[in-house]
Structures are given as structure tokens and as C-alpha cells.
C-alpha positions as CSV (number, residue, x, y, z in Angstrom):
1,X,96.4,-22.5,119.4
2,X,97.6,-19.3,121.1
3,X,96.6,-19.1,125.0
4,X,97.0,-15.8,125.7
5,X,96.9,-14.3,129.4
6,X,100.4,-15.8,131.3
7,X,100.6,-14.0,134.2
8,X,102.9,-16.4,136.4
9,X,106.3,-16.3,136.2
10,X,107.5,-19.6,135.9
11,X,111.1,-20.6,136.6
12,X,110.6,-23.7,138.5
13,X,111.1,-26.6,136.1
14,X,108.9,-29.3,136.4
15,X,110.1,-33.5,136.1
16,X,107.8,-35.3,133.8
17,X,107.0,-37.6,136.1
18,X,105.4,-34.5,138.2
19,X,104.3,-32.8,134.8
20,X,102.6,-36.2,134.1
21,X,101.2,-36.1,137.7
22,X,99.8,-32.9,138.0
23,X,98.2,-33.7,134.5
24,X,96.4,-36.5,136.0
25,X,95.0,-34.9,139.2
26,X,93.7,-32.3,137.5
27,X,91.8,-34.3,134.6
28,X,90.2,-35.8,137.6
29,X,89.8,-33.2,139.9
30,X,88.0,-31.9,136.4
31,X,85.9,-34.5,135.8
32,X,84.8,-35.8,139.5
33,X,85.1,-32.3,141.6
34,X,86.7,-34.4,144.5
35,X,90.2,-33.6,146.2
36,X,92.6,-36.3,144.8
37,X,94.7,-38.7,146.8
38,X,97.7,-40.7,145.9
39,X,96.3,-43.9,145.9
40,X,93.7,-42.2,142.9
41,X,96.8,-41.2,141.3
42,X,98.9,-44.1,141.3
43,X,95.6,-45.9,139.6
44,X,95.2,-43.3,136.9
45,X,98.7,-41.9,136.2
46,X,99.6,-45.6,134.7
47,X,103.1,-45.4,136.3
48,X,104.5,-47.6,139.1
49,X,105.3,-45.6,141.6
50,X,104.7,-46.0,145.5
51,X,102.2,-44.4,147.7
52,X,105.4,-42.9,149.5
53,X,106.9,-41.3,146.0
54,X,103.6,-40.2,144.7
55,X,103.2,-38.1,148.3
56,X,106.6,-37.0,147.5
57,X,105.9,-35.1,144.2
58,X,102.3,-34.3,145.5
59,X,104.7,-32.4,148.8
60,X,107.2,-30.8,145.8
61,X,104.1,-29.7,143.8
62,X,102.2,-27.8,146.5
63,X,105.2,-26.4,148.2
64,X,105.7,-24.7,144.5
65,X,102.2,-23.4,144.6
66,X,100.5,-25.9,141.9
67,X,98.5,-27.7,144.5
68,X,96.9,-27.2,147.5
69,X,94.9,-29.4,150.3
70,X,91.7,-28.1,151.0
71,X,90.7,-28.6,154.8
72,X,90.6,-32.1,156.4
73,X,91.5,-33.6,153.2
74,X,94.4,-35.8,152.2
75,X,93.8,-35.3,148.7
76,X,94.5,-32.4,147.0
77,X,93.3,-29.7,144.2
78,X,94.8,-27.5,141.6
79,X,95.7,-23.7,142.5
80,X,95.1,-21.2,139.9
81,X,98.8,-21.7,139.0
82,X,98.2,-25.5,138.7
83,X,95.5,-24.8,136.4
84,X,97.9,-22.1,134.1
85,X,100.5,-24.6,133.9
86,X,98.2,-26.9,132.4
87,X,96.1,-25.2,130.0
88,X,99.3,-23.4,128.9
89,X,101.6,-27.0,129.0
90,X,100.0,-29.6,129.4
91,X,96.7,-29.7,127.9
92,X,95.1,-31.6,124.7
93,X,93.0,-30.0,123.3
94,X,90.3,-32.1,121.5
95,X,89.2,-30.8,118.0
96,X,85.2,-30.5,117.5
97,X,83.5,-33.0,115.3
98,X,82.6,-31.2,112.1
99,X,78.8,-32.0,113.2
100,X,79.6,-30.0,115.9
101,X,81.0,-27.1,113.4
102,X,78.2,-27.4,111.2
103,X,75.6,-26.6,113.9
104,X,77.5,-23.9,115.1
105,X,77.1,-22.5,111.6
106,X,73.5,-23.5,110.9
107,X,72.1,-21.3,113.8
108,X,74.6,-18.4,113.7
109,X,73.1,-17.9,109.8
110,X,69.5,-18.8,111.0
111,X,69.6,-15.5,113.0
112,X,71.3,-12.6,111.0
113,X,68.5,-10.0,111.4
114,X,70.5,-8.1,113.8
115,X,74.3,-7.5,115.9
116,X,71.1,-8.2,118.9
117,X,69.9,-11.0,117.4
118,X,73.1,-12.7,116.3
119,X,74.2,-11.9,119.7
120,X,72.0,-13.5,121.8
121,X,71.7,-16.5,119.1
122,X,75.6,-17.1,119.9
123,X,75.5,-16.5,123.3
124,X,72.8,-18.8,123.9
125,X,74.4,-21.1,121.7
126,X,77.6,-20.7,123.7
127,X,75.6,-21.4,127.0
128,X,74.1,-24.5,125.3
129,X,77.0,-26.6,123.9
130,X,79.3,-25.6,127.0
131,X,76.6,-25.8,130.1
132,X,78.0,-22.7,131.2
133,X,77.7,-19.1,130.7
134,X,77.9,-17.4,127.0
135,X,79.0,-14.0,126.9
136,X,79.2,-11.4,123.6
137,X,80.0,-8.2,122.9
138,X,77.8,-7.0,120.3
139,X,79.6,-6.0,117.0
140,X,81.1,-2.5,116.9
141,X,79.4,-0.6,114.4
142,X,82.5,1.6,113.3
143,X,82.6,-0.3,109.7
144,X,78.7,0.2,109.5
145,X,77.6,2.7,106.9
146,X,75.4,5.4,107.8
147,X,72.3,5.0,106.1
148,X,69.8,8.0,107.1
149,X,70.0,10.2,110.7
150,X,66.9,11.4,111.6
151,X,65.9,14.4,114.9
152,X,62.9,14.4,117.3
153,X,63.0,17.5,119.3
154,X,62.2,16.4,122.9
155,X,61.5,19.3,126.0
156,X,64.8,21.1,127.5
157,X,66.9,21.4,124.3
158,X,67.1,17.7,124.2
159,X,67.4,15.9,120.6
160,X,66.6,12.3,120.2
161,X,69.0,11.4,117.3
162,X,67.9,8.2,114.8
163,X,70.6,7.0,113.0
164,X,69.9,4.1,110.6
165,X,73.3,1.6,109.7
166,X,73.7,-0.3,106.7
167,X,69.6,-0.1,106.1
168,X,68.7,-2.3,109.1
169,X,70.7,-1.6,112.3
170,X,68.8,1.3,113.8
171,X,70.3,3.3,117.2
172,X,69.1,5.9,119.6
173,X,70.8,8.8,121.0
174,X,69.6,11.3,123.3
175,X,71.8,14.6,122.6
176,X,71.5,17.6,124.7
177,X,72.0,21.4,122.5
178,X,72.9,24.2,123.8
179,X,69.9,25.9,122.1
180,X,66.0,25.2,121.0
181,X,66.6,24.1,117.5
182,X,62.7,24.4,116.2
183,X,61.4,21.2,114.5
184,X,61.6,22.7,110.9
185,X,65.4,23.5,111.9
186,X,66.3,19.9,112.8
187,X,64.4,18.4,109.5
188,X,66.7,20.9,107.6
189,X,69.8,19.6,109.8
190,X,68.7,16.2,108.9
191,X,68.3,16.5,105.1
192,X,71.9,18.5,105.0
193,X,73.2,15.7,107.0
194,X,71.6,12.7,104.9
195,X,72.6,14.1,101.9
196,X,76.8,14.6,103.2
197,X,77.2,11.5,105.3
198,X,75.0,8.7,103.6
199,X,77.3,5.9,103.1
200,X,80.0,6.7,105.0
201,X,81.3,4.9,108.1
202,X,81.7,6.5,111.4
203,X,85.3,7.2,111.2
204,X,84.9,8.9,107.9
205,X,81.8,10.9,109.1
206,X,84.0,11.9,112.0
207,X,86.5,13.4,109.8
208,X,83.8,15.2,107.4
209,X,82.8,16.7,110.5
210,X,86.3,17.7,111.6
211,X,86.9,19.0,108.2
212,X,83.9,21.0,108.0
213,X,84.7,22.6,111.4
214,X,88.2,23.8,110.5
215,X,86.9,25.4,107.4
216,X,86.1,29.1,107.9
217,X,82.7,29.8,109.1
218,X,81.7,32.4,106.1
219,X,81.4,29.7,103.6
220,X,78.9,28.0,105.7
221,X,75.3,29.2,106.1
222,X,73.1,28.8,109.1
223,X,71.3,25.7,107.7
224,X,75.2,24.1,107.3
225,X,76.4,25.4,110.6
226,X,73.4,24.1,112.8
227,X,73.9,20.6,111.3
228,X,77.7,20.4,111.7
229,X,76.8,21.2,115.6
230,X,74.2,18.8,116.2
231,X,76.0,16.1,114.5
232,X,79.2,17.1,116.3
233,X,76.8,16.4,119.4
234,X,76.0,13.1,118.2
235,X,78.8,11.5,116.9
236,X,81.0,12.4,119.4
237,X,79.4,10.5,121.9
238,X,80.1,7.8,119.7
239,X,83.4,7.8,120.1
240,X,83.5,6.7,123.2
241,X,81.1,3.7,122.3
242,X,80.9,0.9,125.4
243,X,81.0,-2.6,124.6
244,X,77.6,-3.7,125.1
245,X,77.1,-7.8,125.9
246,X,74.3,-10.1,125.6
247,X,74.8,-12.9,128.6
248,X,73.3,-16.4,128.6
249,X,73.1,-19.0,130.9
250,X,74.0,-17.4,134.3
251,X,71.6,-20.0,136.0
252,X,74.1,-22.9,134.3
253,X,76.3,-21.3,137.0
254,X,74.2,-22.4,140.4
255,X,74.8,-25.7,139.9
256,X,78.4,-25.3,140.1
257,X,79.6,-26.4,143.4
258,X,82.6,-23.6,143.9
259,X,80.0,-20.8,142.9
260,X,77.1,-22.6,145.0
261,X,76.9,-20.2,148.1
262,X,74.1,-17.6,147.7
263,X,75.9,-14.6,148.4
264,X,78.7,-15.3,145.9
265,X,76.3,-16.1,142.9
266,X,74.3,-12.8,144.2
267,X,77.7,-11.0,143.9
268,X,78.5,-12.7,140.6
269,X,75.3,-12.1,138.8
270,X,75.4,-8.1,140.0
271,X,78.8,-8.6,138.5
272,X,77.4,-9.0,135.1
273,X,74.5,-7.1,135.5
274,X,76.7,-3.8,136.2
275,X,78.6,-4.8,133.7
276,X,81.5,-2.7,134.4
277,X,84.2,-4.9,135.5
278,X,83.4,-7.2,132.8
279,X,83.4,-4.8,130.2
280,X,86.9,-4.0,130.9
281,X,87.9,-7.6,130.9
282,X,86.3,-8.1,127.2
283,X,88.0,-5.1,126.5
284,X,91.1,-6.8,127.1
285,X,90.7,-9.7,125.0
286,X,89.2,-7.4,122.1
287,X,93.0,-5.8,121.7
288,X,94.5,-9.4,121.6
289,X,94.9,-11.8,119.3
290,X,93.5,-15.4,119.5
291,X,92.1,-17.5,122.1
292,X,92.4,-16.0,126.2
293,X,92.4,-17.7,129.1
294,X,91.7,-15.9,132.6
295,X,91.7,-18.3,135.5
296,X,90.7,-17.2,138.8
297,X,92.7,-13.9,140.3
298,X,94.8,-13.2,136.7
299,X,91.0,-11.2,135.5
300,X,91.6,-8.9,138.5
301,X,88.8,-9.0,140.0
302,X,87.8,-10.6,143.0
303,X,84.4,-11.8,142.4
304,X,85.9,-13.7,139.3
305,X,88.5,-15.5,141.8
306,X,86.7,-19.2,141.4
307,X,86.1,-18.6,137.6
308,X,87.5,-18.9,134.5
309,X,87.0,-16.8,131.1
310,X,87.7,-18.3,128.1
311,X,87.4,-15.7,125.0
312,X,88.4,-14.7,121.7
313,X,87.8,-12.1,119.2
314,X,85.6,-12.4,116.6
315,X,85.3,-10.0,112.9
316,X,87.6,-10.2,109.9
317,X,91.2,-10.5,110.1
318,X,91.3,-6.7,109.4
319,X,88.2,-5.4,111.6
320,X,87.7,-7.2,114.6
321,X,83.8,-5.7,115.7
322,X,83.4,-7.7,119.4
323,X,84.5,-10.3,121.6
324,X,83.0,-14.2,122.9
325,X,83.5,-16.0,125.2
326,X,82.7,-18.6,128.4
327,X,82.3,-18.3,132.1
328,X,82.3,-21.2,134.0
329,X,84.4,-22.6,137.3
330,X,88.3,-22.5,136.9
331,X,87.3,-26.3,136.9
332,X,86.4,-26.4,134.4
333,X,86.6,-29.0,131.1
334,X,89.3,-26.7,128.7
335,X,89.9,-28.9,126.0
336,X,86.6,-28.9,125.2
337,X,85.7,-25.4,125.9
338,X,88.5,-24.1,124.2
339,X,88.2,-25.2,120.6
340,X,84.0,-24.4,121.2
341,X,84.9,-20.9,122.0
342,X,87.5,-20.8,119.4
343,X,85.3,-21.9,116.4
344,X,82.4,-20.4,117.3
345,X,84.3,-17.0,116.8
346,X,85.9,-18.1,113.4
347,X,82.1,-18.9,112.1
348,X,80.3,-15.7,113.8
349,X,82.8,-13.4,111.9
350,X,82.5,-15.4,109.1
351,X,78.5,-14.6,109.4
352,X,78.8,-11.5,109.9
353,X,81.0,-10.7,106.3
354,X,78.7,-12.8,104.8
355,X,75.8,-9.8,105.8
356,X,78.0,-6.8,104.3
């Protein structure tokens, strides 16, 4: 399985007797949230080794950046770079039960009404199985077909625009026109509009529209030429079409202990109430292929620096429409997170084809 995201340069070649160390401390560190001390490791690692040569490679490790010791502690935790090397070398990852898989399925096909609903239904989902927070993008609706585009003439020139996708997905936009188009002028827009762009995706209605635009004017009449504006008006601000995300389980996050202080969940939660930063994070793992890992400071943003984001893409091989993912502590348990996030975006764009 692809992990995506490397950000460290890594020249330093670890022993496996260090590898095999550092894979140890951290499956604790993991599992009990407690700095880890030699005499834990020399208990768990299975090798006989001294106190004195266990502090040794503990020294090595940290002065390489993989561990640290937090205050008054003699044991020690991962670093973001501890955490890399692992998930990128040193982790197993543990397939899910086909139970598990079968689940997943069952309640991403119980709630196919809608991108909203099926949204929500896997970020919930997400938020369930994990504990953590379940994040997704809802699915881009460039491969949607247009099914009817309706106008509502609202005060100040401004046009509330109905377009109906694939006979069920239904969006708003408020467009503003540079003149008072009456209501019998926009129902003749409409019906022009209906009758050249039903069926047709986005990109192609685009095109229609660019095509229509370069041709001369005197083979258009008014009715043609008012429609071609107010549709240029309307798709156009489609094309530059925000991710939008459904987020679930943000209170999973308070009992964390690295998130725990008030101000930084305060900070966090505006983080994905904004949505901005995020966005562009998502955006990131949208253009890549496969499973993405972003541990601590590699999502570039500081209020993400005690987290991890585990994503991946989800849509057709072809036409990938949005993005899933996790948000949980940068402890926290990958090999199972991993493969969750990983299926769970194989079976949403499986049910989503299955819609078309």
C-alpha cells in the first residue's frame, strides 16, 4: 500500500536492532500514551540487551531526531520523524476482517439519496469505526449531467439559478447580471437553456457555451443571446467549485490527551469550521494517488502540529469526485486506521458508480 506524503530526507541508516527498537517504543507509546523507558523496552523488544545498550540506541535515536524526552522523563516519545519512519518502514499493517468490509458496504448503500447524505453516512461511519474524526469532501459534480436549470429573479439584478443534476442532486446559485432581465425573459432563458444543455456534463456545457460565444452574434437572436449570458454567469462560477466537507466526530477529539487543552481544541475546531486550511490539505490528497499520510508539521499548518491525517481519494479509477479521510493524534493506531481509510474509499466509489 502506497503511503504517500515523505517529506524527510532520510540518509541516516538505521541498525535493526534500532529499527526493531524504535518499532517497539512506538507500538507502546501507541497503545499506553506514556513516555517509554529502557527497562519497558528491554521487556517488550524480546532481545537481550542491557539496560546500558538499550540507553545507547535510545541516545543514537534521539540525537538523529526520531525520539525525544519530554520534560522530567526518562522515557522517551516518537518525533514526527519517528512516526514517518515507521508508518513509511516499519509498520504492519493489519487487513480488515471481511465483517468489517461488509458493514462498511451495507451502510454506504443504505444512504445513496444524496453526495450530502452519503457524505455524512461515511463520515460518520469513518468517526465510528476509528474513534476519531471522519472527514469527506463531497463528490465533485463535474461528471453529473445537467438535468433542468431553472431562474428566480430576486431584487438588484440578482438571479437565483436552480440547476438540477442527474434528476436528484439539486444546487443553488445566486448570480448577479449586469441588467433586469424581466421574469418572462428568464423563463425564456431557461427553456433555451433546458432544451441545449440537458444531458450534458459541466465540462461539456462549458464548451457549448464557449462555442456559442465565439460564433458571430447575427446568427443569435435576443432570446439566444440573453441565455448564453446568464448561463455564462452561472457556470462560470462553477469552475472554480470549492471542495465542500461533511466532518464527524470532532468531540472524539477531546478525549485525546495531546489535543486536551481548551485553547488548542478551540483553535482546532475553528480550524475545520473555516475550513480553509483544510480545504487545501484535501486538495492535496485529491491530486494524488492512494493512501496519504500527514503527520504533525508535514500538513503545514500549525494547528495540525499534534495531528495526523490519514486520506485517500475516492471515485472511479478514471474520475476521482472527492477525498476521505481521518483526523486523530499523530498517536495514533495506523495499522488499523490505514486499511479503514483505505477501504472505505474503494467501497464509497464503488457506491457511487453503482448510482450512475
Amino acid at each position: 500500500m502506497p503511503h504517500e506524503g515523505r517529506h524527510e530526507a532520510r540518509e541516516e541508516v538505521l541498525s535493526e536492532r534500532a529499527q526493531h527498537l524504535l518499532r517497539v517504543l512506538i507500538e507502546s507509546y501507541i497503545r499506553d500514551g506514556q513516555p517509554v523507558g529502557s527497562r519497558t523496552l528491554s521487556r517488550e523488544s524480546g532481545l537481550n540487551l542491557s539496560s546500558a545498550t538499550i540507553r545507547n540506541v535510545m541516545a543514537d535515536l534521539e540525537e538523529l531526531g526520531f525520539v525525544t524526552s519530554p520534560h522530567a522523563s526518562a522515557g522517551r516519545i516518537p518525533t514526527d520523524k519517528g512516526y514517518r519512519f515507521f508508518v513509511d518502514t516499519l509498520l504492519k499493517v493489519q487487513p480488515l476482517d471481511s465483517a468489517a468490509v461488509i458493514e462498511i458496504q451495507r451502510q454506504l448503500d443504505s444512504n445513496l439519496d444524496s453526495s450530502k447524505s452519503v457524505a455524512a453516512a461515511a463520515s460518520q461511519l469513518l468517526s465510528t469505526v476509528t474513534h476519531l474524526a471522519g472527514v469527506v469532501t463531497l463528490p465533485r459534480s463535474e461528471q453529473a449531467s445537467l438535468t433542468q436549470i431553472e431562474f428566480l429573479g430576486l431584487s438588484d439584478n440578482r438571479v437565483l439559478a436552480v440547476l438540477v443534476f442527474n434528476d436528484r442532486e439539486v444546487q443553488n446559485r445566486i448570480i448577479h447580471l449586469d441588467r433586469y432581465f424581466s421574469p418572462d425573459q428568464l423563463k425564456r432563458a431557461s427553456n433555451y437553456l433546458n432544451e441545449q444543455f440537458r444531458g450534458r456534463t459541466l465540462q461539456q456545457v462549458r464548451q457549448e457555451i464557449v462555442r456559442q460565444l465565439n460564433e458571430t452574434r447575427e446568427h443569435m437572436n435576443q432570446i439566444m443571446l440573453d441565455a448564453i449570458s446568464v448561463a455564462q454567469q452561472v457556470f462560470e462560477k462553477q469552475e472554480e467549485e470549492q471542495l465542500e466537507y461533511v466532518i464527524a466526530g470532532e468531540t472524539n477529539l477531546m478525549g485525546v490527551a495531546e489535543l486536551s487543552s481548551v485553547e488548542k481544541l478551540r483553535r482546532l475546531f475553528e480550524a475545520f469550521n473555516e475550513k480553509r486550511d483544510f480545504l487545501h490539505l484535501l486538495d492535496q490528497s485529491l491530486k494524488a494517488q492512494g493512501v496519504q499520510i500527514f503527520i504533525g508539521h508535514e500538513s503545514g499548518y500549525q494547528i495540525l502540529d499534534d495531528c495526523s491525517v490519514v486520506t485517500a481519494p475516492y471515485g472511479s479509477e478514471d474520475n476521482i469526485v472527492g477525498v476521505l479521510g481521518v483526523i486523530g493524534p499523530t498517536r495514533m493506531a495506523y495499522e488499523r486506521i490505514i486499511p479503514i481509510v483505505d477501504v472505505t474509499a474503494k467501497l464509497l466509489g464503488a457506491a457511487l458508480n453503482s448510482r450512475r
